[in-house]
ZALODO-210734 format. One record per residue: y, z, x of N, C-alpha, C, CB in turn; residue number from 1. Coordinates in Angstrom, 1 decimal. Atoms other than C-alpha are relative to their C-alpha. Glycine has a CB too. Layout:
+--------+--------+--------+--------+--------+--------+--------+--------+--------+--------+--------+--------+-----+
!    npy !    npz !    npx !   capy !   capz !   capx !    cpy !    cpz !    cpx !   cbpy !   cbpz !   cbpx ! seq !
+--------+--------+--------+--------+--------+--------+--------+--------+--------+--------+--------+--------+-----+
!      Y !      Z !      X !      Y !      Z !      X !      Y !      Z !      X !      Y !      Z !      X ! NUM !
...
+--------+--------+--------+--------+--------+--------+--------+--------+--------+--------+--------+--------+-----+
This chain:
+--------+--------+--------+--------+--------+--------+--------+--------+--------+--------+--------+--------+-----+
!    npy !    npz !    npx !   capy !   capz !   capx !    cpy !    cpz !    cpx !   cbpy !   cbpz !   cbpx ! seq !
+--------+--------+--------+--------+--------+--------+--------+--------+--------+--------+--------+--------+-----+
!   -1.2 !    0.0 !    0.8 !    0.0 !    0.0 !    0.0 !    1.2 !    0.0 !    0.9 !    0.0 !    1.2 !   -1.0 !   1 !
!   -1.7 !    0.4 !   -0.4 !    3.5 !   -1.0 !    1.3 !    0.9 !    0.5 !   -0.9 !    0.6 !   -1.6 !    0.2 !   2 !
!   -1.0 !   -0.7 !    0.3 !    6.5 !    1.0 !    0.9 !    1.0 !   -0.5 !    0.2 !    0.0 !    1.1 !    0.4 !   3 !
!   -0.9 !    0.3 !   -0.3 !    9.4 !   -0.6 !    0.7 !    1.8 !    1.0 !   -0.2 !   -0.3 !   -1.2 !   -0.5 !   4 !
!   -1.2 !   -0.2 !   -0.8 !   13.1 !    0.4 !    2.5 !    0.7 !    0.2 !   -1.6 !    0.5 !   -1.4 !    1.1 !   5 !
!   -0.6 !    0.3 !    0.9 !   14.6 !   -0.5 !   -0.6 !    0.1 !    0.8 !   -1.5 !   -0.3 !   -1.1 !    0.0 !   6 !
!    0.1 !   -1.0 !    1.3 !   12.9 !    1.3 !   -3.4 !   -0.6 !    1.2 !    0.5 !   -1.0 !   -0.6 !   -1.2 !   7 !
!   -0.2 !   -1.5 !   -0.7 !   11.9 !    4.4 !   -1.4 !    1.6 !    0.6 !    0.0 !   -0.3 !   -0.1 !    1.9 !   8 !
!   -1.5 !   -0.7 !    0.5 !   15.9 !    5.1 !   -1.6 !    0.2 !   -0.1 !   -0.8 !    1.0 !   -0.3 !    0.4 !   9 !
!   -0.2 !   -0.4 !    1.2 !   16.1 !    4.4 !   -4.9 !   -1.0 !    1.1 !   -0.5 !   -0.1 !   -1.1 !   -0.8 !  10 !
!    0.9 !   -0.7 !    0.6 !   13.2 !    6.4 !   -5.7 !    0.5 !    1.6 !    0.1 !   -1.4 !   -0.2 !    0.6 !  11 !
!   -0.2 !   -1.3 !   -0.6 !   14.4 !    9.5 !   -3.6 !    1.8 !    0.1 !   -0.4 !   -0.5 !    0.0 !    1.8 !  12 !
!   -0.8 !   -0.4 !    0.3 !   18.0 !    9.0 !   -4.8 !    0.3 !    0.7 !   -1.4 !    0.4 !   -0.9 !    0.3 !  13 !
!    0.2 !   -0.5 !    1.5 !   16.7 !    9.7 !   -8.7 !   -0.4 !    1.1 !    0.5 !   -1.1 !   -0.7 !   -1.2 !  14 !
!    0.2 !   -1.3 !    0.0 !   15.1 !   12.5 !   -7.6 !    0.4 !    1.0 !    0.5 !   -0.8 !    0.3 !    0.1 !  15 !
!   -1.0 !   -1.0 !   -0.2 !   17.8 !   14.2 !   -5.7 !    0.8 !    0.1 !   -1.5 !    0.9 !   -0.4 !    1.4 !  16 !
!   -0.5 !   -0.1 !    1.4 !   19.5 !   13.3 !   -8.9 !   -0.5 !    0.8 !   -0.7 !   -0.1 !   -1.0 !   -0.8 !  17 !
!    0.8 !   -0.4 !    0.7 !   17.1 !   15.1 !  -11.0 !    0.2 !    1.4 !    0.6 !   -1.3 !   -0.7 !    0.0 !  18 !
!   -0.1 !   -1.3 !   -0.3 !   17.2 !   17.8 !   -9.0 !    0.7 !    1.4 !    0.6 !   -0.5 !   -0.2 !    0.2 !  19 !
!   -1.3 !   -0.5 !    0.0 !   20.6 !   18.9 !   -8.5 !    0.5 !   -0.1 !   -1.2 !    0.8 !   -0.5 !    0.9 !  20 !
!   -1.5 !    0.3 !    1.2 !   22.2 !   18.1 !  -11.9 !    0.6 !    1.8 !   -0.1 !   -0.6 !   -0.8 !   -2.2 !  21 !
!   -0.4 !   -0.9 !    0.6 !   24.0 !   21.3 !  -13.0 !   -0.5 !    0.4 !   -1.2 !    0.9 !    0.0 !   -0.1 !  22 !
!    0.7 !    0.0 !    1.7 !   22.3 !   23.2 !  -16.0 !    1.6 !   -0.3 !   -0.6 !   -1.0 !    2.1 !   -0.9 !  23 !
!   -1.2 !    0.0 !    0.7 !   25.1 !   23.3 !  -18.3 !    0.1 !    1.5 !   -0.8 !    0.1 !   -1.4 !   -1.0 !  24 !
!   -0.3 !   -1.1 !    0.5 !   27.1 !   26.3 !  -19.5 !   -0.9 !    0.6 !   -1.0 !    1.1 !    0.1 !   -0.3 !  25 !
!    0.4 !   -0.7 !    0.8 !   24.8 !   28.8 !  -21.0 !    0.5 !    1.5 !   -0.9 !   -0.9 !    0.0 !    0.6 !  26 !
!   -0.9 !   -1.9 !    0.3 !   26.9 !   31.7 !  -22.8 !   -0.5 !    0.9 !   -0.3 !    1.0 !    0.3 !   -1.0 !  27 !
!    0.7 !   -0.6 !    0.4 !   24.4 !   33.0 !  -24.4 !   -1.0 !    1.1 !    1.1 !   -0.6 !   -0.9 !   -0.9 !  28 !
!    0.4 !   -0.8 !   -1.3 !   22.8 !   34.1 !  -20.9 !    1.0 !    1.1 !    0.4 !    0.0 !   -0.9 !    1.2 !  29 !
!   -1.1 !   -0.5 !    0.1 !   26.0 !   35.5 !  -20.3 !    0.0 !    1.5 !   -0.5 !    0.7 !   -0.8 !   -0.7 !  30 !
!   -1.0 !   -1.3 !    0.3 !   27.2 !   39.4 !  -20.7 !    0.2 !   -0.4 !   -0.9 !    1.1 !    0.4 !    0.8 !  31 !
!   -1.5 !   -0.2 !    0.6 !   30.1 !   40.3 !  -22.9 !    1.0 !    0.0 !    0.8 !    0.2 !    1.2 !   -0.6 !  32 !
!   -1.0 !    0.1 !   -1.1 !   31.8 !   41.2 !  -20.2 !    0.3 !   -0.9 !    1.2 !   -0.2 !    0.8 !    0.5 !  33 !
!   -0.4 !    1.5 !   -0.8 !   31.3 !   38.2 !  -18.2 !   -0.1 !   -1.3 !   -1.0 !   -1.4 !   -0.2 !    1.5 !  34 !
!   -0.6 !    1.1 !    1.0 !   31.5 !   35.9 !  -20.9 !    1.9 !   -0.1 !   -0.3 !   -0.9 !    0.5 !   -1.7 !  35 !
!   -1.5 !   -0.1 !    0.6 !   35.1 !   37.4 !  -21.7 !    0.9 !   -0.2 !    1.5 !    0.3 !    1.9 !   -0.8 !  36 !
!   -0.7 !    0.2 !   -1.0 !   36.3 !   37.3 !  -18.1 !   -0.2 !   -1.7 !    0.5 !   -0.6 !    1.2 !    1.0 !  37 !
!    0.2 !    1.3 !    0.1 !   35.2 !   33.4 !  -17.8 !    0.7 !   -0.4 !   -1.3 !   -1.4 !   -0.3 !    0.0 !  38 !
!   -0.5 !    1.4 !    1.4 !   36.4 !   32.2 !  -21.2 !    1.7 !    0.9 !    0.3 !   -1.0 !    0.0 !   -2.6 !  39 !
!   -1.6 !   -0.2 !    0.1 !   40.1 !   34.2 !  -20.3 !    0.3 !   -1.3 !    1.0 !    0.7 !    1.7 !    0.6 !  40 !
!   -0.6 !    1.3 !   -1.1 !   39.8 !   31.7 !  -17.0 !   -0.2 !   -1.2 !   -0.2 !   -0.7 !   -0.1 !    1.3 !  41 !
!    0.2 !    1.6 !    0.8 !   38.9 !   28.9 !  -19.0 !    1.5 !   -0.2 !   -0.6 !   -1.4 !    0.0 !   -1.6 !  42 !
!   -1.1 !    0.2 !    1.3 !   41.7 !   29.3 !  -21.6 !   -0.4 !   -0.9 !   -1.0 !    1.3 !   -0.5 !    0.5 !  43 !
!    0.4 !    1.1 !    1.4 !   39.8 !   27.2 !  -24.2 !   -0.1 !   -1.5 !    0.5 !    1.4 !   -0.1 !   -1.2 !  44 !
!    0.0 !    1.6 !   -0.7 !   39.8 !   24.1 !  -21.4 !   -1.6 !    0.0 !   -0.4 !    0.6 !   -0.1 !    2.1 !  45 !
!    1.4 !    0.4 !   -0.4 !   37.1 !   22.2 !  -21.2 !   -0.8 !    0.7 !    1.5 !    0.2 !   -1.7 !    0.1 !  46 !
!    0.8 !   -0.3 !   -1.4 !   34.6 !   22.7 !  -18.3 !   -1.0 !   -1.3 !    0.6 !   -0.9 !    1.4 !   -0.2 !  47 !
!    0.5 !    0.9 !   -0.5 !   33.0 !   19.6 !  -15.9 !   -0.6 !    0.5 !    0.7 !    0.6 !   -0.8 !    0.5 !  48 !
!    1.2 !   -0.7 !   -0.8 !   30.0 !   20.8 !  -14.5 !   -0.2 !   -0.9 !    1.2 !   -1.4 !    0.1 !   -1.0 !  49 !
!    0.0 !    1.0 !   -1.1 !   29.7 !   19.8 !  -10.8 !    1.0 !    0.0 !    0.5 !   -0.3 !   -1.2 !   -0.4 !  50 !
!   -1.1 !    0.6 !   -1.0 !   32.1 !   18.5 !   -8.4 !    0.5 !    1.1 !    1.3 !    1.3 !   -0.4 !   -1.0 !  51 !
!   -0.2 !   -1.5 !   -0.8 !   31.9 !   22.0 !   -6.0 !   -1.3 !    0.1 !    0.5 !    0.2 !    1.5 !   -1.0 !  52 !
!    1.4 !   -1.0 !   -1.0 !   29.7 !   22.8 !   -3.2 !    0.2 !    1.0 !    0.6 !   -0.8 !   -0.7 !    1.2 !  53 !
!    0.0 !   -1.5 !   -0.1 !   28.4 !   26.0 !   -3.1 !   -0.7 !    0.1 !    1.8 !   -1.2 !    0.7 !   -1.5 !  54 !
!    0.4 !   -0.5 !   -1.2 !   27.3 !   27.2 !    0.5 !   -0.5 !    1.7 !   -0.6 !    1.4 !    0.0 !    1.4 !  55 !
!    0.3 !   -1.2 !    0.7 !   25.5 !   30.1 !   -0.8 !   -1.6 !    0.4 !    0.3 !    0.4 !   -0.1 !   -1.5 !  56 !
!    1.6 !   -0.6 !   -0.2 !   21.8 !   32.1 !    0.4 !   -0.9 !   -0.1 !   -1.1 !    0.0 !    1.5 !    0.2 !  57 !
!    1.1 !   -0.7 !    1.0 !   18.8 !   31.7 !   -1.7 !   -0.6 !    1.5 !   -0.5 !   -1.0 !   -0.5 !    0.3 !  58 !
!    0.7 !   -1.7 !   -0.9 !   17.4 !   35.2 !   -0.5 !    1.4 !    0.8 !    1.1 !   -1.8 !   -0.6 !    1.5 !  59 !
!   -1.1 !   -1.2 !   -0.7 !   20.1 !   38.0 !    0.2 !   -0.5 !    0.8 !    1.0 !    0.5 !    1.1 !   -0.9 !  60 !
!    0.4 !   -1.4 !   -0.5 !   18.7 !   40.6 !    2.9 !    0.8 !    1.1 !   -0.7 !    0.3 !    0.2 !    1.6 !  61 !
!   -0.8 !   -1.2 !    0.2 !   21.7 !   42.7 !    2.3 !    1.3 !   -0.3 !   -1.0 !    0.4 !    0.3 !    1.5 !  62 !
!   -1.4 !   -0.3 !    0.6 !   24.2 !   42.6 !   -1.2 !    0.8 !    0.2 !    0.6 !    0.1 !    0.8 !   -0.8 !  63 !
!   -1.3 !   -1.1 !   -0.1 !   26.6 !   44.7 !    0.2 !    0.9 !   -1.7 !    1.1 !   -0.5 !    2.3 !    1.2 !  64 !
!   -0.7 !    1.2 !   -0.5 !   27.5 !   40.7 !    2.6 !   -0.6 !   -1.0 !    0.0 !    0.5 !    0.0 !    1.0 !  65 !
!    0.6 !    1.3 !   -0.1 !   26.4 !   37.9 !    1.5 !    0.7 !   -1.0 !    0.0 !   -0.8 !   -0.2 !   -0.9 !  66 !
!   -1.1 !    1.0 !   -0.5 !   28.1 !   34.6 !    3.1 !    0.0 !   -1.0 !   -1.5 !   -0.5 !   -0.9 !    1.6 !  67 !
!    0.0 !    0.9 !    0.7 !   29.7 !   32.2 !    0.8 !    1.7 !   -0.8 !    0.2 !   -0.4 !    0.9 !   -1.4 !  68 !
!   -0.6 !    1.2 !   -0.3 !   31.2 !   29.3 !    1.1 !    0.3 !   -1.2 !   -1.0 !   -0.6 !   -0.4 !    0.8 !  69 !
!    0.0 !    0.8 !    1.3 !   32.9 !   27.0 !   -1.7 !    1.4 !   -1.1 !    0.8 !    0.3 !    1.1 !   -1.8 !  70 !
!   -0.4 !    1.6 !    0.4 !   33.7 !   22.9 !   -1.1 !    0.5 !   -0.6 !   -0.8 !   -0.5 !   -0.6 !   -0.2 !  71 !
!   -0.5 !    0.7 !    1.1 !   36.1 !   21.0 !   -3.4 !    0.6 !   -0.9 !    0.8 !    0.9 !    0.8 !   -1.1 !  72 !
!   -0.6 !    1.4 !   -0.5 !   36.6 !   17.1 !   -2.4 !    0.9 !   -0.2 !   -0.5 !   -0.6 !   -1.2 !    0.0 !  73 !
!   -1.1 !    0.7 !    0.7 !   40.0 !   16.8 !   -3.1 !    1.2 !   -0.2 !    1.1 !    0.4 !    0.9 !   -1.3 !  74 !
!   -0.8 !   -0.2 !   -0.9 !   43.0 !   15.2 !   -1.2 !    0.9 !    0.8 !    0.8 !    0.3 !   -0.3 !   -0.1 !  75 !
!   -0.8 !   -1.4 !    0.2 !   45.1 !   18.3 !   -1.3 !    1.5 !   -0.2 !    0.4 !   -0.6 !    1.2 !    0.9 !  76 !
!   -1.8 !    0.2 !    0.5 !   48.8 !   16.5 !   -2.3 !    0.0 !    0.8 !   -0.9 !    0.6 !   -1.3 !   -0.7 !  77 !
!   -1.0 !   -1.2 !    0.8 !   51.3 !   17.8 !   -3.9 !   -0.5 !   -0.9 !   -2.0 !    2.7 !   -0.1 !    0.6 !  78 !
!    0.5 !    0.3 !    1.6 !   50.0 !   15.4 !   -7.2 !   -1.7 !   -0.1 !   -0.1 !    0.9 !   -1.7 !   -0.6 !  79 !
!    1.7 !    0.1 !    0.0 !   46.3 !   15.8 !   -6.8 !   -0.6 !    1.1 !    0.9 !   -0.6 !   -1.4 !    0.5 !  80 !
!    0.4 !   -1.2 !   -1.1 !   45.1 !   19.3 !   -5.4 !   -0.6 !    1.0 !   -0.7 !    1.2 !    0.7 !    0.9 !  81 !
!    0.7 !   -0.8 !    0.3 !   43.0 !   22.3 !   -5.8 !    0.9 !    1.2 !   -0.9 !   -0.6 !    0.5 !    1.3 !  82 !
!   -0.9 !   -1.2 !    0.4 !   45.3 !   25.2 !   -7.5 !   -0.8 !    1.6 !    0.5 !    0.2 !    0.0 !   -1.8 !  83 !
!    1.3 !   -1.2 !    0.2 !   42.4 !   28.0 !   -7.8 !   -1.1 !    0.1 !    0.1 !   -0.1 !    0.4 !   -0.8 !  84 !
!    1.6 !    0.0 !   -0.8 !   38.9 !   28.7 !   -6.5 !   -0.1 !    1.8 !   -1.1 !   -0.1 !    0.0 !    2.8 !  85 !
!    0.7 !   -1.3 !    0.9 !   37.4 !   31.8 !   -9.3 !   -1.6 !    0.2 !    0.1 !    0.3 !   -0.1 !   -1.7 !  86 !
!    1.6 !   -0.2 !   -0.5 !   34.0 !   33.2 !   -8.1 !    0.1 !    1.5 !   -0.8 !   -0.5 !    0.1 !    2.1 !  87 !
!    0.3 !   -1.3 !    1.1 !   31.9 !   35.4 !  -10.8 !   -1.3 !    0.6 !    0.6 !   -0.3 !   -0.5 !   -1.9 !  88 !
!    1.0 !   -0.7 !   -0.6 !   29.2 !   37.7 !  -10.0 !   -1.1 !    0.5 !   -1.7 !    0.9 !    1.5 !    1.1 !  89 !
!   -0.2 !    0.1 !    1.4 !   27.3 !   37.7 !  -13.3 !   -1.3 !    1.6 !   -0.1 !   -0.5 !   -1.9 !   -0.9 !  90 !
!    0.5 !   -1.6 !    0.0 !   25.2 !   41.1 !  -13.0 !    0.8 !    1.1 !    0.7 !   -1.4 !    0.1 !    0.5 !  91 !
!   -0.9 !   -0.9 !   -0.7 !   28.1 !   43.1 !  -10.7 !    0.3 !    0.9 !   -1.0 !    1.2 !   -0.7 !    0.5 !  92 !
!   -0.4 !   -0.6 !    1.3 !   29.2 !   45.9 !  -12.7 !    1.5 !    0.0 !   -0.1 !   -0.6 !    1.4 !   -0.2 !  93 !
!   -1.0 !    0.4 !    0.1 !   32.5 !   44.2 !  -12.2 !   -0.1 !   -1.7 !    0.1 !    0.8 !    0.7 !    0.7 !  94 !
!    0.6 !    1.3 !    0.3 !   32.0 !   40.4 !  -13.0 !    0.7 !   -0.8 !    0.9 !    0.0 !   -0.5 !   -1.4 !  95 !
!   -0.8 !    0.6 !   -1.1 !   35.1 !   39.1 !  -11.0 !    0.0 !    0.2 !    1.0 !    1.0 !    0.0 !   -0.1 !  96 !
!    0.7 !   -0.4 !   -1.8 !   34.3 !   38.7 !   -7.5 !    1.6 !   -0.1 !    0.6 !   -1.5 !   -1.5 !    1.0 !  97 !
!   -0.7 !    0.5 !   -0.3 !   37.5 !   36.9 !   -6.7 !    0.9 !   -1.2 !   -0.4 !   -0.4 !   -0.1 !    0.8 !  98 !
!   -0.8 !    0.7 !    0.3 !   40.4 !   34.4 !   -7.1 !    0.8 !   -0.3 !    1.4 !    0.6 !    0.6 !   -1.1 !  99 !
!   -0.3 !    0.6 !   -1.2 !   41.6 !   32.0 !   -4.4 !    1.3 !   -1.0 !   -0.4 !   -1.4 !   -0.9 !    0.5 ! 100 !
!   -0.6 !    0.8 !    0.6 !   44.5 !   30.5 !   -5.0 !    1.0 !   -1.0 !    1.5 !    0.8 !    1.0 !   -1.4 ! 101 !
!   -0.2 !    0.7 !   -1.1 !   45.4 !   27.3 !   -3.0 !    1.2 !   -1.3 !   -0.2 !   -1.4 !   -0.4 !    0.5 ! 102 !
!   -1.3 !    1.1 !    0.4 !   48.8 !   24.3 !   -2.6 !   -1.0 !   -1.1 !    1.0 !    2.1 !    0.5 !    0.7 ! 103 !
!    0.5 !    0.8 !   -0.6 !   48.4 !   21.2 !   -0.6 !    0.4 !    0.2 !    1.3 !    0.2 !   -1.0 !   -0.4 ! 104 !
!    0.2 !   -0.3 !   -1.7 !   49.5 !   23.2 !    2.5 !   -1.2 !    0.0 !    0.5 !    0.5 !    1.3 !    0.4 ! 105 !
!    1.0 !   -0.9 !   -0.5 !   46.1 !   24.5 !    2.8 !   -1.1 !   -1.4 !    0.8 !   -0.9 !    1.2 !   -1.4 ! 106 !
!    0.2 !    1.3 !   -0.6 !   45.2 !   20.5 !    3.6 !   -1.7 !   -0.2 !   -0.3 !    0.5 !    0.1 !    1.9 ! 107 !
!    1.8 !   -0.1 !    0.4 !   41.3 !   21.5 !    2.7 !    0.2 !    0.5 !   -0.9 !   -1.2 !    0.7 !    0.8 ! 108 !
!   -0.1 !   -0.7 !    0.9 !   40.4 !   22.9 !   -0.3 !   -1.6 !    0.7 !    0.3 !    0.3 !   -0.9 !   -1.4 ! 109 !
!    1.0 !   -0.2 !   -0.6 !   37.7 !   24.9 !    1.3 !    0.3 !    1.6 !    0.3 !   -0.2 !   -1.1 !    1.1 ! 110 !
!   -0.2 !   -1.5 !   -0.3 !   37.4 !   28.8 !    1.2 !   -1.8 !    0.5 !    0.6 !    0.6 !    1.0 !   -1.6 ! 111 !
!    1.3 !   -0.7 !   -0.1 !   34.8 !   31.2 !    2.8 !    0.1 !    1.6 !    0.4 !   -0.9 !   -0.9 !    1.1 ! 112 !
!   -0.4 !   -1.7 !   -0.3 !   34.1 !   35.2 !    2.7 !   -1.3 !    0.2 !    0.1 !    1.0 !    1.2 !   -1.3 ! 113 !
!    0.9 !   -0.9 !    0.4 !   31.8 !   37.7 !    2.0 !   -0.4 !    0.9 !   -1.0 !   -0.1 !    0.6 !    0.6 ! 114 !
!   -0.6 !   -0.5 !    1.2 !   31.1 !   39.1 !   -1.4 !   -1.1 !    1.0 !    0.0 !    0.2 !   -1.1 !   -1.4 ! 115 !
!    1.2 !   -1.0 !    0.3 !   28.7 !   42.0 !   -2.8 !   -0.5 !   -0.3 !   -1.6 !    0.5 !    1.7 !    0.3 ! 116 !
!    0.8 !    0.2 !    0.7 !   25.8 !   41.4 !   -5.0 !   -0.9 !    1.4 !   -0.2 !   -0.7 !   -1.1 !    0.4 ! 117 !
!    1.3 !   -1.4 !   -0.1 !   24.1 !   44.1 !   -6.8 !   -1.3 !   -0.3 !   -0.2 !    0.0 !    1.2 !   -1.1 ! 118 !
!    1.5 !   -0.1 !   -0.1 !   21.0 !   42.6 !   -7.4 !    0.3 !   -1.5 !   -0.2 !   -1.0 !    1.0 !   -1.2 ! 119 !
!   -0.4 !    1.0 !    0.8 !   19.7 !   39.5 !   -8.5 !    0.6 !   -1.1 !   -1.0 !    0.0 !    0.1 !    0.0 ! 120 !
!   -1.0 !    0.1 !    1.1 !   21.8 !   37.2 !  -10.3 !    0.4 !   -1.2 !    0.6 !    1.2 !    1.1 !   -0.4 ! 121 !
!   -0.7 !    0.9 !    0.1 !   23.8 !   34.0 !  -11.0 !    1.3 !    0.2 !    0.9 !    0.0 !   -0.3 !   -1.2 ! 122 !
!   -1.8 !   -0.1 !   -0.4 !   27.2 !   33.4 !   -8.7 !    0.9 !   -1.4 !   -1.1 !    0.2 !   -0.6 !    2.3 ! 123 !
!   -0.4 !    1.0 !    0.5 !   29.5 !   31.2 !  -10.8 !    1.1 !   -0.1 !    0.6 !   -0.1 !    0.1 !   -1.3 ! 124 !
!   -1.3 !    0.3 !   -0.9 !   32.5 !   29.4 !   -9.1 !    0.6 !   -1.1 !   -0.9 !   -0.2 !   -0.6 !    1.7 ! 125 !
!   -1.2 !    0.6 !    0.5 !   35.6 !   27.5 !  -11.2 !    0.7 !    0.0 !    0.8 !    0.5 !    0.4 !   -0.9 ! 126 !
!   -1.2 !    0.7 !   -0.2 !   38.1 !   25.3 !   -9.9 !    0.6 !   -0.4 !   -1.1 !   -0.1 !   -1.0 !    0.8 ! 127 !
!   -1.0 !    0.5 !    0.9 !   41.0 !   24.5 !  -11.4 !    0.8 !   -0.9 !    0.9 !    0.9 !    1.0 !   -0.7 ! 128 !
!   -0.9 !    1.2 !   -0.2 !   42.8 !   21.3 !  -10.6 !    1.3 !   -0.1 !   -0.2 !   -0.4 !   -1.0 !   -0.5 ! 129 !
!   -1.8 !   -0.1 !    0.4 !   46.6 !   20.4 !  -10.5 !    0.2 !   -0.9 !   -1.6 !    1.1 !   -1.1 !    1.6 ! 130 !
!   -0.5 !    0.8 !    1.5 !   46.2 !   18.2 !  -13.4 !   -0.8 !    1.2 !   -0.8 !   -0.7 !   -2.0 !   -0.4 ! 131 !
!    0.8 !   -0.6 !    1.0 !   44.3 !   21.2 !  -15.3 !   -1.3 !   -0.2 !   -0.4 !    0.6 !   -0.2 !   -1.0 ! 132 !
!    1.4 !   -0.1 !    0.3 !   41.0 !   20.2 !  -15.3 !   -0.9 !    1.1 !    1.1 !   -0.6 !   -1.7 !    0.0 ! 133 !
!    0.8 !   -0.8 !    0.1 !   38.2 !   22.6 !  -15.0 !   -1.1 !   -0.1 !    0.8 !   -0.1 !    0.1 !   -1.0 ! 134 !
!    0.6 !    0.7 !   -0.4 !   35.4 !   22.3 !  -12.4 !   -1.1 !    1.1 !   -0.1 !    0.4 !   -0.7 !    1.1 ! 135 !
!    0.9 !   -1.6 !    0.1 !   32.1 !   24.9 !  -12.7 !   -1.2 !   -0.6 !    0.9 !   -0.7 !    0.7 !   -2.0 ! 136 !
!    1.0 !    0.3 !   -1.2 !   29.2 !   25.1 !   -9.9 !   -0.3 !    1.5 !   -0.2 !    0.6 !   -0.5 !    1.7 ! 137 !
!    0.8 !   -1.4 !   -1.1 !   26.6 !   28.0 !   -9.3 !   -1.1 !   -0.1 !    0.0 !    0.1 !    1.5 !   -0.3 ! 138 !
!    1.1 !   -0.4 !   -1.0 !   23.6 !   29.6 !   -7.8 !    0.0 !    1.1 !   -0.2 !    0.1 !   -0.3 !    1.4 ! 139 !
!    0.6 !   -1.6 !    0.0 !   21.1 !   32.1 !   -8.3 !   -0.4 !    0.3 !    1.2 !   -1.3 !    0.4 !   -1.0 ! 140 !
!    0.0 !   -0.7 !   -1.0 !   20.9 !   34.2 !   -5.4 !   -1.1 !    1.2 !   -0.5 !    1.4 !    0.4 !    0.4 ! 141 !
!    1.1 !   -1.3 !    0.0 !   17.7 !   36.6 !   -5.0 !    0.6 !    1.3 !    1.0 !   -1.7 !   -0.6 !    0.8 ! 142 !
!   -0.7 !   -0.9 !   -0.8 !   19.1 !   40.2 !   -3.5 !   -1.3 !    0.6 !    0.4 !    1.2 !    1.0 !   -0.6 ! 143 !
!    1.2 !   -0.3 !   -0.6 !   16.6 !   41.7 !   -1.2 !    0.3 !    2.0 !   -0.4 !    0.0 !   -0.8 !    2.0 ! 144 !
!   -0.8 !   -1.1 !    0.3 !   19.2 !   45.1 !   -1.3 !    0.7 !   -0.1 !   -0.5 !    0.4 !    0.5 !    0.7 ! 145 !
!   -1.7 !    0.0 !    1.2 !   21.9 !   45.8 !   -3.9 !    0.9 !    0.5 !    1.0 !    0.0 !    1.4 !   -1.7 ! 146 !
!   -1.4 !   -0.4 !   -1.0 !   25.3 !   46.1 !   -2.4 !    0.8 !    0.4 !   -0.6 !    0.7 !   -1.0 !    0.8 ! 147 !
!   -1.7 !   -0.3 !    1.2 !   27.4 !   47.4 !   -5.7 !   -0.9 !    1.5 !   -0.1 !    0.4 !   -1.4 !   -2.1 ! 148 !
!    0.8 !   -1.5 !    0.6 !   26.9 !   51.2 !   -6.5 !    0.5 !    0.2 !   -1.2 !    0.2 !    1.6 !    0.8 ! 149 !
!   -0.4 !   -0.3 !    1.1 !   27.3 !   51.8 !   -9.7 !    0.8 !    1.1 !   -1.0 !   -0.7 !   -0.2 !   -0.2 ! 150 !
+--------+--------+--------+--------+--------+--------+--------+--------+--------+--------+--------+--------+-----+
């Protein structure tokens, strides 16, 4: 059997496809409390699932610093740029992790820290765009140690 060049990259381009898409917002997963702290940062906008890469651990050793790193391709003019980078923590017993807020000085739209995870759980990350649109990206992270005391 011959494998061709041609449809080997199509084949393997559907199934990175397939296997990155973004689920799509589930609210019902969701808290109260992290439902209400996301839909205030929404404000009733829509939300475009995608367009954010996450840099983020599958497997935590240690909650209390786990690296993270969040990507947004955008030029970063003064009429087309990042505004805000919002990272949620959706089992924390405070749900907002952070808020990044960025111009087209910053020339990248590209942040990175260290946040704390108490356990297992979804990270969720929103951008907001200069024109107002909405961008959502995340990643469940396994915590080996909790890093929030409660």
């Amino acid at each position: 059997m011959t494998i061709h060049r041609r449809a080997f990259l199509t084949a393997s381009a559907a199934f990175v496809a397939l296997t990155v898409t973004p689920k799509p917002f589930a609210w019902a997963d969701l808290s109260d409390e992290v439902a209400d702290a996301i839909r205030a940062a929404i404000d009733g906008r829509e939300v475009t699932e995608g367009g954010i890469e996450l840099d983020l651990p599958e497997v935590a050793e240690n909650g209390a610093s786990v690296p993270l790193g969040v990507v947004i391709d955008s030029p970063m003019t003064a009429d087309d740029h990042v505004r805000a980078i919002r990272v949620f923590a959706t089992r924390n017993p405070a749900p907002g992790i952070g808020t990044f807020h960025l111009s087209p000085a910053n020339g990248r739209a590209e942040v990175s820290t260290r946040i704390r995870l108490a356990e297992d759980q979804e990270v969720i990350v929103l951008a907001e765009l200069s024109d107002g649109t909405l961008l959502r990206q995340s990643a469940y992270v396994e915590v080996s140690v909790g890093g929030c005391v409660t």
